[in-house]
N, C-alpha and C positions, 0 to 999 in steps of 0.2 A: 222744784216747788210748783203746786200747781196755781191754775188761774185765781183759784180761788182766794191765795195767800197774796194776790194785791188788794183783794177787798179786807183781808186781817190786817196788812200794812196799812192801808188808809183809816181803818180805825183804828189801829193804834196812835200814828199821827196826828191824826183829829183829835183825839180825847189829850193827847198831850198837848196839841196848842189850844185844848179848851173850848171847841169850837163845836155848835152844832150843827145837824145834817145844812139847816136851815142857810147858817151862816157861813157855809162851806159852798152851797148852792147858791149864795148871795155873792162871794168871791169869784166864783169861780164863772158864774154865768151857766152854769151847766143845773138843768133842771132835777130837784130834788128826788124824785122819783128813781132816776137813771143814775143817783149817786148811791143809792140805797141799794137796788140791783147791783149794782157792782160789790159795795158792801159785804151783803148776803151770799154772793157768789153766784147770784141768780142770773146775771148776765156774763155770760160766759167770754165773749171776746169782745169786751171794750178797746175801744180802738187805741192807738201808741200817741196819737194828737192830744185826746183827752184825759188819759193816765198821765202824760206827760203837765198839763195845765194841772191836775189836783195836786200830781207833788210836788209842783214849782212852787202851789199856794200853800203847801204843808210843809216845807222847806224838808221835804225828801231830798238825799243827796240824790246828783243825778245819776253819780254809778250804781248806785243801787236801785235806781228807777229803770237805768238798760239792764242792768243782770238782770234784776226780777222776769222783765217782760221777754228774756230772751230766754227764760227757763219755760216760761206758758205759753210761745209761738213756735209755729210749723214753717208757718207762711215766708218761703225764699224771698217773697218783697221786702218783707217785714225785717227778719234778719238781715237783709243789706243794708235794710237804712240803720239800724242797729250796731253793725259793722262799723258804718259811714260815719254815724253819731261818737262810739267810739273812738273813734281817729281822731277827729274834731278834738274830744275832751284828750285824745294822749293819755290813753288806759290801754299800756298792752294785756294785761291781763284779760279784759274785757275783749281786747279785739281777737288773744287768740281764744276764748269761749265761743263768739259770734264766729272765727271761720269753723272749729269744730262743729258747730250744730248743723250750715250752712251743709258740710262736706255731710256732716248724718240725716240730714232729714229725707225722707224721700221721695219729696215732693218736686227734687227740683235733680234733672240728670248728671250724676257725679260729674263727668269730664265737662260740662258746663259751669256747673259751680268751681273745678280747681281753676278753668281759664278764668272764668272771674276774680279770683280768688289771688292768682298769680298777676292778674292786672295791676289791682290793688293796691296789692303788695309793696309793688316798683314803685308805688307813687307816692308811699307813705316816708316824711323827712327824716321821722327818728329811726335810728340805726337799729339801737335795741328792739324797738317795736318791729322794725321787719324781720329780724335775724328771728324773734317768737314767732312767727308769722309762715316762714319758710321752714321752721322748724316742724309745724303743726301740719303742713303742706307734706313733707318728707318723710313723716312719721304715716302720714294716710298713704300716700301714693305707695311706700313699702312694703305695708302691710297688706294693701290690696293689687299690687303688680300691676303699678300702672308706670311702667319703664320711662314714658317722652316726661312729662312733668314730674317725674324724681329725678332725670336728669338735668333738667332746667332748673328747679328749684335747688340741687347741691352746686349748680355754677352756681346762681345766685348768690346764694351761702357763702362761697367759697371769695368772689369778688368784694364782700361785704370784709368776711374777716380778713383779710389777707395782709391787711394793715394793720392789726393788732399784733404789736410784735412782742407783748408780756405774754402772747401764746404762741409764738409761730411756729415751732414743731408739731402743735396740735393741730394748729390750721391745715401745715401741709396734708399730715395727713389725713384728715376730715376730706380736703382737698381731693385725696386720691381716690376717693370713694366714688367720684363719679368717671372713673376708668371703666367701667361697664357698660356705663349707659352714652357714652362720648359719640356716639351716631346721633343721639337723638337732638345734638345741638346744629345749628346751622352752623357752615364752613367758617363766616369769620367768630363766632364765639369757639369756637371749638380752637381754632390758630391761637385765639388769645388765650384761653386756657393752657394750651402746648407752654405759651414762653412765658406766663407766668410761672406757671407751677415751675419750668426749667431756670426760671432767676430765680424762686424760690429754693428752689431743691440745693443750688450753687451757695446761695447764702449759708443755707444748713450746713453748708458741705461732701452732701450727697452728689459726687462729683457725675458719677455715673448713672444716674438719676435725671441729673440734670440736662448732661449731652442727649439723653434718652428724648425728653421733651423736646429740649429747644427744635433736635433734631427732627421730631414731627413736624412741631409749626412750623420750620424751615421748606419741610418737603410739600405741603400744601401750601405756600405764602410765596409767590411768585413776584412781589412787588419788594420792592426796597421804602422800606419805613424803618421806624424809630423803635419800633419791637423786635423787631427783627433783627437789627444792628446791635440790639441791647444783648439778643438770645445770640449771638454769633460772638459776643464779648465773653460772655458765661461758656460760652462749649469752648472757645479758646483755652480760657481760665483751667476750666475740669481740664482739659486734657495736658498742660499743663502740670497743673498737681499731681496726674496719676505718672506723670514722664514723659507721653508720648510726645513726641518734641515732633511728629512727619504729621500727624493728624493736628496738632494746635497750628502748625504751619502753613496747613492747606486750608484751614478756617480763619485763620489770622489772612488769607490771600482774600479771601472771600468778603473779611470787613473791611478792610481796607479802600476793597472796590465799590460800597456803600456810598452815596453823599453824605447819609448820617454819622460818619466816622468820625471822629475828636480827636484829641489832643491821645487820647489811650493807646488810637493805631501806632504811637510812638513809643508808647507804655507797653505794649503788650509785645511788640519787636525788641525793645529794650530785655523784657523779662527770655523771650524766646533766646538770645542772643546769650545770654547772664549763663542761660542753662547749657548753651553748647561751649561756654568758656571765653567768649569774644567779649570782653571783659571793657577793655577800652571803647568798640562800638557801643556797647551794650549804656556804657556810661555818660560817651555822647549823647544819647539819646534821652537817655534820664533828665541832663540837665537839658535839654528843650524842651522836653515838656512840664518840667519847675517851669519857665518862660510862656508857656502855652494854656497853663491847667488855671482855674480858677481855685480857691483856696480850698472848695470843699473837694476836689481834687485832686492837691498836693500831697496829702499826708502820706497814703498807698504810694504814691512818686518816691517822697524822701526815705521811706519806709526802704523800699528796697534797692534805692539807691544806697544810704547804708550799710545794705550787707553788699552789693557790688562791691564798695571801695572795701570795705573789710576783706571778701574774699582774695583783693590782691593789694592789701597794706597800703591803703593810702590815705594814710593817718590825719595827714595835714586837710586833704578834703572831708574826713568826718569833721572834725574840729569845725572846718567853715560851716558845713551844712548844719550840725549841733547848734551853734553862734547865732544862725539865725534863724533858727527855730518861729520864733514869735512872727516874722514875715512868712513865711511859708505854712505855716496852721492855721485853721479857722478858730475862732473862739466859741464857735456852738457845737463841739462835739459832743456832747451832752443829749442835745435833740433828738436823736435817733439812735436804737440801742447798735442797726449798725455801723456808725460810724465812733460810736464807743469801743467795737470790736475793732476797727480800724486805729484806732486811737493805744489800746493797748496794744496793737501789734505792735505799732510803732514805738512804744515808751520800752517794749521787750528789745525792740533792736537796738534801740538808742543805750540800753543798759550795758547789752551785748558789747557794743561797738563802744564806749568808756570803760568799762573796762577792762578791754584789748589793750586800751593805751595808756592803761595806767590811770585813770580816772576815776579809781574804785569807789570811795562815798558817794559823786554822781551816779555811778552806775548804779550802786546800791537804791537810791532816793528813787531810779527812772525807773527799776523792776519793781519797788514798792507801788509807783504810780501805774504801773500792768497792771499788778496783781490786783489794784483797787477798781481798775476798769473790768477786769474778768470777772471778778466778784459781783458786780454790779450788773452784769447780763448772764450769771450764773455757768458763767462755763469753768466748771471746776477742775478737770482737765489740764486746760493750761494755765489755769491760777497755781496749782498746784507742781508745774512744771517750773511757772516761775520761782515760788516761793524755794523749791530744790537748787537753782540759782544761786539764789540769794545767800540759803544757809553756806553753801558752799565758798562762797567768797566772802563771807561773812567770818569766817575761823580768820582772815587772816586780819583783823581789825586788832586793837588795844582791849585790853578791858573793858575801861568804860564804853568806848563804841561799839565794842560785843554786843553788850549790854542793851546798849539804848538801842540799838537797832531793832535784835529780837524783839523789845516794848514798841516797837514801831509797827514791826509784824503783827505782831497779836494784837493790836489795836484796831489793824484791819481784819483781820480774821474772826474775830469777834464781833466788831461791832456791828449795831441791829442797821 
């Protein structure tokens, strides 16, 4: 829209609240003359002070008083305070128009405007509004190769979403996008991208992925902190899962020697120990850290302490540990989807291990309660591993508990 189409705006507003030039000029303080030129369109760049007071007195909405004026200005002052005004009102929309214009006009030197622009950004409280913001930033800098601020702008990103875990596959790999441009961050953003994306990548389960990262920020991260004992837990983990039992042992040395170490360094020697068959250590240790773990915790503890005692029949200690379930779990696994995936591991093993011992309806009840936590963070995979379970031990029920239970099934698998 051009300048002209704020002088059609103010006559149309004026004739709607019935006002003339006169009394518009009476309100406003602003002499009649210079309300007319604008009008007319005869004054071509009335200032944002005075456009600002007629549509306050014409009850123009004010976003429509910033668009307007941000479609008829050049001027890089002007568009900031435009910017500025918009943050204020909490109009992403508006704020990503004002930094597009900002990045096109060229009046004012690109790589000046994006540092501006990335300033800004960081200072703005709503989440949605900056993630438009950095989006608008990434989409410029891409298209015109500008490497340092597309690499700063996809951290940014990536630090924003990375807690959004109704997408965090998508994240990650949104995430990975800035593997290109990773010089362009300074040494400690750079370390903390390594061990996020590496506790990220381990969550997914991208074991090898994740040793990948952590092992970065390990190798530039000469200090002992709380990232780094977290990224040393995660490469244990992966390597772990894929078998390597010499490499999780020689990382498991390494956190151990951490002061950030927890209750886990006994977790994670536990599980190391489970894999070479030292069954009894393995289960000493379990039960110290039941003793050591705080509730949110425990459950990953019980979880595999569980299959310990199953792997060598020790019936009577599942039963205990089963028994007191309710002391041993927190009641907010619900909060976070992944300690919901924590949550169904455990109700899988719990299934498992009642039904070894003849506990079959339980068992059956604890796989329904898996399948309803898989379902619920979409991993159909092993919702679908349980549910194979289930049918399976489920032939050997009465009729009517055939029955009811399949109606049990399907009531999760169905419902919205």
């Amino acid at each position: 829209m051009t300048i002209e189409g704020i002088g059609e705006l103010i006559l149309t507003y004026r004739q709607r609240e019935n006002l003339s030039l006169s009394e518009l000029a009476e309100r406003t303080g602003i002499n009649k003359t210079s309300l007319s030129r604008i009008e007319t369109g005869e004054t071509k760049q009335p200032s944002f002070d005075l456009w600002k007071k007629v549509a306050h007195t014409l009850h123009i909405p004010y976003s429509e008083v910033i668009g307007i004026y941000l479609d008829a200005t050049e001027r890089p002052t002007t568009i900031k305070l435009l910017l500025e005004e918009s943050i204020i009102l909490n109009h992403p929309t508006l704020m990503q128009k004002a930094a597009g214009k900002l990045l096109e006009t060229p009046k004012i030197d690109a790589y000046l405007a994006l540092d501006y622009l990335l300033q800004v950004t960081k200072e703005i409280p709503d989440r949605y509004a900056k993630l438009m913001l950095y989006q608008v930033l990434i989409d410029y800098t891409r298209k015109n190769g500008v490497p340092y601020y597309l690499g700063k702008c996809i951290y940014e990103r990536y630090i924003l979403e990375r807690d959004d875990f109704t997408h965090f596959e998508d994240t990650y790999r949104r995430g990975k996008e800035l593997s290109p441009y990773i010089e362009f961050l300074q040494p400690t953003e750079r370390v903390d991208y390594y061990y996020r994306m590496g506790v990220h990548a381990y969550i997914l389960e991208h074991y090898g992925e994740s040793i990948e990262f952590c092992g970065k920020g390990i190798r530039e991260d000469q200090s002992d902190n709380k990232q780094r004992a977290s990224a040393l837990i995660s490469i244990v983990n992966s390597y772990l899962r894929l078998g390597d039992l010499i490499m999780a042992g020689i990382f498991l040395d390494m956190y151990e020697e951490s002061k950030y170490a927890d209750f886990r360094k006994k977790h994670l020697r536990a599980l190391l120990l489970t894999k070479k068959g030292q069954h009894d250590e393995a289960i000493a240790l379990y039960k110290e850290c039941l003793q050591e773990a705080g509730q949110e915790g425990r459950i990953t503890v019980v979880s595999d302490l569980l299959e310990a005692c199953l792997e060598v029949q020790r019936n009577d200690e599942i039963r205990t540990l089963i028994d007191s379930e309710s002391e041993l779990l927190s009641q907010d696994i619900l909060m976070h989807p992944y300690r919901i995936k924590q949550a169904a591991r455990y109700y899988k093993r719990k299934g498992i291990c009642l039904l070894a011992i003849g506990e079959i309806q339980k068992g059956l009840d604890s796989l329904l309660a898996s399948i309803t936590y898989y379902r619920q963070i979409g991993d159909l995979e092993r919702m679908i591993e349980c549910v194979g379970l289930f049918l399976k031990e489920n032939h050997a029920k009465s009729k009517n508990d055939y029955y009811e239970n399949i109606e049990k099934i399907g009531n999760i698998c169905y419902s919205r």
